[in-house]
N, CA and C atoms as an extended XYZ file, in Angstrom:
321
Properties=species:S:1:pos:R:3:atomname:S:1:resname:S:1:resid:I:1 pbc="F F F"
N       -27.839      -37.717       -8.951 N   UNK     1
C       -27.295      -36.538       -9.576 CA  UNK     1
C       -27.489      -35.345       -8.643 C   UNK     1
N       -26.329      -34.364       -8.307 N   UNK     2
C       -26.901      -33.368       -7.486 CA  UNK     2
C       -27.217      -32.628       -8.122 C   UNK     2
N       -27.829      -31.099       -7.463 N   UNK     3
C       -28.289      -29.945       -8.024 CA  UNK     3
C       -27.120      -29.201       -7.916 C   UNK     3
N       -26.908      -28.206       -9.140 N   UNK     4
C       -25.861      -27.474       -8.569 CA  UNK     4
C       -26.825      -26.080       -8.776 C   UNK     4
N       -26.099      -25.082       -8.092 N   UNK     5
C       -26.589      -23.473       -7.808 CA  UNK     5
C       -26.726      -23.047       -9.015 C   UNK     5
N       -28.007      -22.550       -8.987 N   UNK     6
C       -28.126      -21.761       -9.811 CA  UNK     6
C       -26.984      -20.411      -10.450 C   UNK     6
N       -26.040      -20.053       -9.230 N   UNK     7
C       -25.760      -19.044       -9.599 CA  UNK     7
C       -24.100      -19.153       -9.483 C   UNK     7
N       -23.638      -19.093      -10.941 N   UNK     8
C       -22.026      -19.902      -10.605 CA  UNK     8
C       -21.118      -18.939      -11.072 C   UNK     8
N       -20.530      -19.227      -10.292 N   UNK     9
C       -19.204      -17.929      -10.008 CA  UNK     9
C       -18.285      -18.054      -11.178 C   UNK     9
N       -17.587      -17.009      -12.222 N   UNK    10
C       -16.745      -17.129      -12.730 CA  UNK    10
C       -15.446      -16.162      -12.402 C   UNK    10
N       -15.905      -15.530      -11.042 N   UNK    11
C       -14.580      -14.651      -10.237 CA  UNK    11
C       -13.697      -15.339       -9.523 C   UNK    11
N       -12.972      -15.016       -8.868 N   UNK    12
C       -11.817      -15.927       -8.363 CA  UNK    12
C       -12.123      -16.755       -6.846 C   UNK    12
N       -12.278      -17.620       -6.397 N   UNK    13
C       -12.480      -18.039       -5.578 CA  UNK    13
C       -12.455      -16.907       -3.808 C   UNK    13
N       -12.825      -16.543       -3.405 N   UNK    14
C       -13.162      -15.991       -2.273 CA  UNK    14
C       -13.472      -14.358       -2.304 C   UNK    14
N       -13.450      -14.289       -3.703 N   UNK    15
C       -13.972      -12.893       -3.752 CA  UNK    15
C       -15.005      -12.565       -4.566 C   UNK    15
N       -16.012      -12.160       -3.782 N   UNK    16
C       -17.081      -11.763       -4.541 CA  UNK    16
C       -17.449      -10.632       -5.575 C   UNK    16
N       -18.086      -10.924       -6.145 N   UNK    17
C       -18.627       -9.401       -7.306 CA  UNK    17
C       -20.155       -9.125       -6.992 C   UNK    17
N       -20.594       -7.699       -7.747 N   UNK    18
C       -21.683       -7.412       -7.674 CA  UNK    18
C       -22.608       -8.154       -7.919 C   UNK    18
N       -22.418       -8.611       -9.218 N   UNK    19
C       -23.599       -9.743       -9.762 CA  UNK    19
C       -23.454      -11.086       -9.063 C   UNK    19
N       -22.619      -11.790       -8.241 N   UNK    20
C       -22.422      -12.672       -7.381 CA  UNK    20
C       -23.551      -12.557       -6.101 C   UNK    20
N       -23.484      -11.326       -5.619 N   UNK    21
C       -24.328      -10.914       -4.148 CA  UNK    21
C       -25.734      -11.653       -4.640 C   UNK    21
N       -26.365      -12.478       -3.626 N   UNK    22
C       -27.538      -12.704       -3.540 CA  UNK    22
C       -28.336      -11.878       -2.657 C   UNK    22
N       -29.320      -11.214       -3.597 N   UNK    23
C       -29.887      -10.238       -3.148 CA  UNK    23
C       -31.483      -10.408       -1.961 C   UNK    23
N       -31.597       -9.835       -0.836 N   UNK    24
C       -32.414      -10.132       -0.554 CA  UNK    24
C       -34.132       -9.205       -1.330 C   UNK    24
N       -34.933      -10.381       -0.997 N   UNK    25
C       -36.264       -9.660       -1.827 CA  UNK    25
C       -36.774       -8.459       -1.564 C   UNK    25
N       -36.302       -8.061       -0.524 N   UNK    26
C       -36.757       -6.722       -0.128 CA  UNK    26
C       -35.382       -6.256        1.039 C   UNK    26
N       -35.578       -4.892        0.946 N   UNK    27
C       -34.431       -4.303        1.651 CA  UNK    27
C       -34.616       -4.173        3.551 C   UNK    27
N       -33.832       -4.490        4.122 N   UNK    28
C       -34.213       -5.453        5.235 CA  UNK    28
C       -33.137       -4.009        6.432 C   UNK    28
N       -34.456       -3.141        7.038 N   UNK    29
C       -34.088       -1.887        7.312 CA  UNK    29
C       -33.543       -1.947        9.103 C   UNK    29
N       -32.157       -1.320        9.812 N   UNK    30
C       -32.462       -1.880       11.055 CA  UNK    30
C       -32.157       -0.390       11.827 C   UNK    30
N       -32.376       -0.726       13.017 N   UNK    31
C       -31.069        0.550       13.719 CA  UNK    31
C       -30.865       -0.320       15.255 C   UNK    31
N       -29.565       -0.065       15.122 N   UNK    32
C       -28.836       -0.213       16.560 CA  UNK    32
C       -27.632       -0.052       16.086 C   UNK    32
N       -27.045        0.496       17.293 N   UNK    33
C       -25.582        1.027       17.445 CA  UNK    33
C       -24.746        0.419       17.228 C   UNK    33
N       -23.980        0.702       16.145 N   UNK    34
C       -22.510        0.142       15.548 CA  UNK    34
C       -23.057       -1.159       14.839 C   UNK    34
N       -24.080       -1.161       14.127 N   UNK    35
C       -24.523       -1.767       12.991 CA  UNK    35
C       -25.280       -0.888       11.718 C   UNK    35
N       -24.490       -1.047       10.756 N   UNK    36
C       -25.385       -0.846        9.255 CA  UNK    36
C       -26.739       -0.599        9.416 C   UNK    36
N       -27.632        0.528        8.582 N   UNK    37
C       -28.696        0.917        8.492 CA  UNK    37
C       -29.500        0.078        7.981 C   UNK    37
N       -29.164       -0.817        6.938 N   UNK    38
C       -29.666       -1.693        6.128 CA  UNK    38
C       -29.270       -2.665        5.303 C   UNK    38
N       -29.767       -4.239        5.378 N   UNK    39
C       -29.333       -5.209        4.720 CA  UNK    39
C       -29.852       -5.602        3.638 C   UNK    39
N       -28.988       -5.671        2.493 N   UNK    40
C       -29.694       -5.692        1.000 CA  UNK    40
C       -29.255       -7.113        0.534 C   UNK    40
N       -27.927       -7.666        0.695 N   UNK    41
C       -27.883       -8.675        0.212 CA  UNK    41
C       -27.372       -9.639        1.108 C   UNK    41
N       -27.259      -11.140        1.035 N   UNK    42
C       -26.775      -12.241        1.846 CA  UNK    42
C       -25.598      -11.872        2.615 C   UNK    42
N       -24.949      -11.358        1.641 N   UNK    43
C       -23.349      -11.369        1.775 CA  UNK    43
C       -23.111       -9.910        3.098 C   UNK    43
N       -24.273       -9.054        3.249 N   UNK    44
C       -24.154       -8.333        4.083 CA  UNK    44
C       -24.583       -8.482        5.250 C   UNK    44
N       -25.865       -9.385        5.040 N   UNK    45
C       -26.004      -10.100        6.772 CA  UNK    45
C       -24.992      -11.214        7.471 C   UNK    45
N       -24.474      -12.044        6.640 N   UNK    46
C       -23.237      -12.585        7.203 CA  UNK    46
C       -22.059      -12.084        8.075 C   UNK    46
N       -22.065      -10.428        7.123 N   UNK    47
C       -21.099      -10.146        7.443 CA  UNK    47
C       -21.452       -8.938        8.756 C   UNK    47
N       -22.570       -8.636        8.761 N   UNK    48
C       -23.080       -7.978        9.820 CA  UNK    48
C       -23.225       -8.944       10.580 C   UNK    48
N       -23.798       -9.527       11.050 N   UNK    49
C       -23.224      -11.038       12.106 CA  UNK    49
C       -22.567      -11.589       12.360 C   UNK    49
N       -21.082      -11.295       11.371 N   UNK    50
C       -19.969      -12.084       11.952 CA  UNK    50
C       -19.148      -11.188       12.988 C   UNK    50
N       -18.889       -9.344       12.531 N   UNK    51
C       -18.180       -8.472       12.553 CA  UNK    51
C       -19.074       -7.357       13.568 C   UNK    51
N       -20.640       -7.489       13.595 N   UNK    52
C       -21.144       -5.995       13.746 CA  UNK    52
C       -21.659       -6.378       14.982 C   UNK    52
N       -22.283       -7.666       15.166 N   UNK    53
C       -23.380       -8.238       16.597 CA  UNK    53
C       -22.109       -8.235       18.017 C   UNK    53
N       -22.845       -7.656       18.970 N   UNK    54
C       -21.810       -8.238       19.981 CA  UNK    54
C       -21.746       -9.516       20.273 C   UNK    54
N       -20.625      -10.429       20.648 N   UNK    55
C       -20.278      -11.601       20.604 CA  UNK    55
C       -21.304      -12.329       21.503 C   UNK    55
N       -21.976      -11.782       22.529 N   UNK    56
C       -22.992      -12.238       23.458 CA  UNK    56
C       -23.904      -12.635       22.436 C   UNK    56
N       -24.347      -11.567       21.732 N   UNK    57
C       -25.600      -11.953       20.686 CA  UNK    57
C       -25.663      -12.422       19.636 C   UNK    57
N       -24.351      -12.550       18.944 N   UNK    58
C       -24.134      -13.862       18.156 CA  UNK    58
C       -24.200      -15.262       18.495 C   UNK    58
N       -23.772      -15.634       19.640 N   UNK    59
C       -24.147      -17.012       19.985 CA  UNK    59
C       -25.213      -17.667       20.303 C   UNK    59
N       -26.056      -16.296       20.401 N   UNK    60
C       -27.966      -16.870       20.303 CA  UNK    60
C       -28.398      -17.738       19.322 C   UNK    60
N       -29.522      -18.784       19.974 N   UNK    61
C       -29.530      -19.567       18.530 CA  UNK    61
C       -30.640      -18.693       17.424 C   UNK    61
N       -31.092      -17.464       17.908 N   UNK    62
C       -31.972      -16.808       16.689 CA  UNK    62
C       -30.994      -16.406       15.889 C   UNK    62
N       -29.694      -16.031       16.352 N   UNK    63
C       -28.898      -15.619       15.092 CA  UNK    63
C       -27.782      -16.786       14.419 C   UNK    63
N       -27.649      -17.742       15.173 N   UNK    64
C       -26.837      -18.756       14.867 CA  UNK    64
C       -27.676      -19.544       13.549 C   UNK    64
N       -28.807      -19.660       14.098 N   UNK    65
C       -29.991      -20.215       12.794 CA  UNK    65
C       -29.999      -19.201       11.851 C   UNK    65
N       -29.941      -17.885       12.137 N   UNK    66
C       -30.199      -16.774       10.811 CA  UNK    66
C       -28.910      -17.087        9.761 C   UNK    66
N       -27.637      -17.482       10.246 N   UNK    67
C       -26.846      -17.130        9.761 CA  UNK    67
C       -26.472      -18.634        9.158 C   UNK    67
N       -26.856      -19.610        9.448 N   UNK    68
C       -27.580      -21.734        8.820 CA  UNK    68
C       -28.033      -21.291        7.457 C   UNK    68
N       -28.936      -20.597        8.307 N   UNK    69
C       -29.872      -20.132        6.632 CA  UNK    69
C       -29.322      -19.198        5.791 C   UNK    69
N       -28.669      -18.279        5.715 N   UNK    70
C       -27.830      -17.299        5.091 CA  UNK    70
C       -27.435      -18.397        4.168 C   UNK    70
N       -26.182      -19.281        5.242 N   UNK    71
C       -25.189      -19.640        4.513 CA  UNK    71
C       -25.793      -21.264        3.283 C   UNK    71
N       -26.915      -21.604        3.864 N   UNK    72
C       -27.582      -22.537        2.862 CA  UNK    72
C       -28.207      -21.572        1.765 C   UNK    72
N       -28.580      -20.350        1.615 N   UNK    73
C       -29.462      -19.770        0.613 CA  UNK    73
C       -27.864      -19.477       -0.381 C   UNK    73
N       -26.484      -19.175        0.098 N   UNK    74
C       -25.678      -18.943       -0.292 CA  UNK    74
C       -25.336      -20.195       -1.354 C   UNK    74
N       -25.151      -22.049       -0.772 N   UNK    75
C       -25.160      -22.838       -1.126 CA  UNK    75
C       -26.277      -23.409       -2.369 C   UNK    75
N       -27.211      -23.118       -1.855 N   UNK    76
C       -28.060      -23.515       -2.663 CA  UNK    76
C       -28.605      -22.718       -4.057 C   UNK    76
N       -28.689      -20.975       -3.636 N   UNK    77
C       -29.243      -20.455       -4.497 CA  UNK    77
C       -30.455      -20.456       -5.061 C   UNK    77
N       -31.287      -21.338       -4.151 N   UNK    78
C       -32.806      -21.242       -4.306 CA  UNK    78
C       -33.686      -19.835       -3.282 C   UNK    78
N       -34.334      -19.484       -4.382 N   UNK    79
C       -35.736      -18.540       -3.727 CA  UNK    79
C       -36.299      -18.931       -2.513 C   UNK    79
N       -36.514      -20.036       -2.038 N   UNK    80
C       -36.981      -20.611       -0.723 CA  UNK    80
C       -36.421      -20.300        0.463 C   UNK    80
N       -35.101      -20.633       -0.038 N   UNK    81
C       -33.988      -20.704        1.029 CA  UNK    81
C       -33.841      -19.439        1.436 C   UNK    81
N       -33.853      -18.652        0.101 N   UNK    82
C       -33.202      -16.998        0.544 CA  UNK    82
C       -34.551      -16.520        1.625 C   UNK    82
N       -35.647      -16.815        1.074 N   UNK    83
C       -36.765      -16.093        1.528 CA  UNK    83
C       -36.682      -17.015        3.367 C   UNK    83
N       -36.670      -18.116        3.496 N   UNK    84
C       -36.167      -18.431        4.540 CA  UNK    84
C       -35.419      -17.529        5.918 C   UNK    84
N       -34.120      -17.784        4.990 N   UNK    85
C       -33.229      -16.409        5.410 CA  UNK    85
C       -33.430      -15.515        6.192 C   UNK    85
N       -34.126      -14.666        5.150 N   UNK    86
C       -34.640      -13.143        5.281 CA  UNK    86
C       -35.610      -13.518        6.090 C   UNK    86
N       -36.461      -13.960        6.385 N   UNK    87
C       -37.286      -14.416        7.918 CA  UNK    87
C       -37.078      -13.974        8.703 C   UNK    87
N       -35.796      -15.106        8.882 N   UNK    88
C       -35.063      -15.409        9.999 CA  UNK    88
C       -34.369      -14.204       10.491 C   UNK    88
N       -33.731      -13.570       10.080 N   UNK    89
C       -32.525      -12.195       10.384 CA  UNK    89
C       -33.761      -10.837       10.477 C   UNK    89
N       -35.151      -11.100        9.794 N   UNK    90
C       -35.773      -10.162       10.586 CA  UNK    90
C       -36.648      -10.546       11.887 C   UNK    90
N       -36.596      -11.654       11.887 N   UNK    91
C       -37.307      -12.220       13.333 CA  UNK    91
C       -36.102      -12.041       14.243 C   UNK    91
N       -35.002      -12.689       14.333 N   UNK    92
C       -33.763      -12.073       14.770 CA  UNK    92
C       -33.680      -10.742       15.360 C   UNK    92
N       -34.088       -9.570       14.190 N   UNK    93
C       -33.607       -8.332       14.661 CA  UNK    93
C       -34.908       -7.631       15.629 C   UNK    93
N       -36.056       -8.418       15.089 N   UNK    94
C       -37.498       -7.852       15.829 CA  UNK    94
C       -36.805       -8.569       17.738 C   UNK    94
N       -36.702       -9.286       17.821 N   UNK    95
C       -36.142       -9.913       19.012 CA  UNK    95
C       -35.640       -8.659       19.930 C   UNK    95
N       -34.605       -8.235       19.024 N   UNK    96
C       -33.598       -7.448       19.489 CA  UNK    96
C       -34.468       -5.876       19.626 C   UNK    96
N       -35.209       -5.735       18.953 N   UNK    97
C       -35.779       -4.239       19.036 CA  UNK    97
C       -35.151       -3.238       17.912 C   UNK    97
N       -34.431       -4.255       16.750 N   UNK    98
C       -33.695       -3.229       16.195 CA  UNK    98
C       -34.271       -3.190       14.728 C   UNK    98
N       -35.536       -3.982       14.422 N   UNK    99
C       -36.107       -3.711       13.046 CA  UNK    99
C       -37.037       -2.726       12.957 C   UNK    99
N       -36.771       -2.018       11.924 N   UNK   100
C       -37.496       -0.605       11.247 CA  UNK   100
C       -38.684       -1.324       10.051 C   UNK   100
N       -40.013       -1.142       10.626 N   UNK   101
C       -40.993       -1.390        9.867 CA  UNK   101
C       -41.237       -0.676        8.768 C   UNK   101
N       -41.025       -0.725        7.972 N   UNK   102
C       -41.407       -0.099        6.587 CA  UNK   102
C       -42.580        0.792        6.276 C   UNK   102
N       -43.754       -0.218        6.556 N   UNK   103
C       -45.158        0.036        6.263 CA  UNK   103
C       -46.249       -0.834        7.711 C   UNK   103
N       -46.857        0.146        8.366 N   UNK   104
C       -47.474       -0.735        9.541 CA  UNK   104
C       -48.740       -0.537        8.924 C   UNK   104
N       -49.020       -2.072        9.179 N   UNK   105
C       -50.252       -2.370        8.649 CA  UNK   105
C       -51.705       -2.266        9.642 C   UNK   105
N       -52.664       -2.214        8.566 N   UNK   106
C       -53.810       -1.430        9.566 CA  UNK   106
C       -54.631       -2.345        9.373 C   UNK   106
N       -55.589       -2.954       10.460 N   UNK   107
C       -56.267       -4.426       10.341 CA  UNK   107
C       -57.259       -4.414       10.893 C   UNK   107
């Protein structure tokens, strides 16, 4: 028997709605030029990686894997996966020099 997603669409096939967006757990803050300030849900790191990365740095496998996992947390709709994800696209952007730390921790 498979699993199906938790989270099932009753909009029209390729277009998404608000309550559709899988949200990430925390708001995922960046800066670099000619990319978005900040990624809140799945559907915006996809699309900031398909449209916003220069084509050099999309074919990296840190973002080629960020965007595996995107599109499985999309499929699946499990907490794991998403949190996965979101890892990944901030290990990704730390790479790059373009993640904004929130809160630096003191140790």
């Amino acid at each position: 028997m498979t699993r199906q997603p938790r989270i099932a669409s009753t909009a029209r096939p390729g277009r998404a709605t608000a309550q559709d967006a899988l949200a990430f757990p925390a708001t995922i803050r960046l800066r670099a030029t000619g990319c978005r300030p900040a990624l809140r849900t799945v559907d915006e790191a996809i699309d900031m990686i398909d449209t916003e990365l220069p084509a050099e740095l999309a074919r990296l496998p840190r973002w080629t894997f960020a965007r595996a996992l995107l599109l499985e947390a999309v499929k699946t709709g499990r907490k794991r996966d998403l949190t996965a994800a979101a890892r990944q696209v901030r290990q990704a952007l730390s790479n790059e020099g373009w993640l904004v730390d929130e809160a630096p921790v003191d140790g």
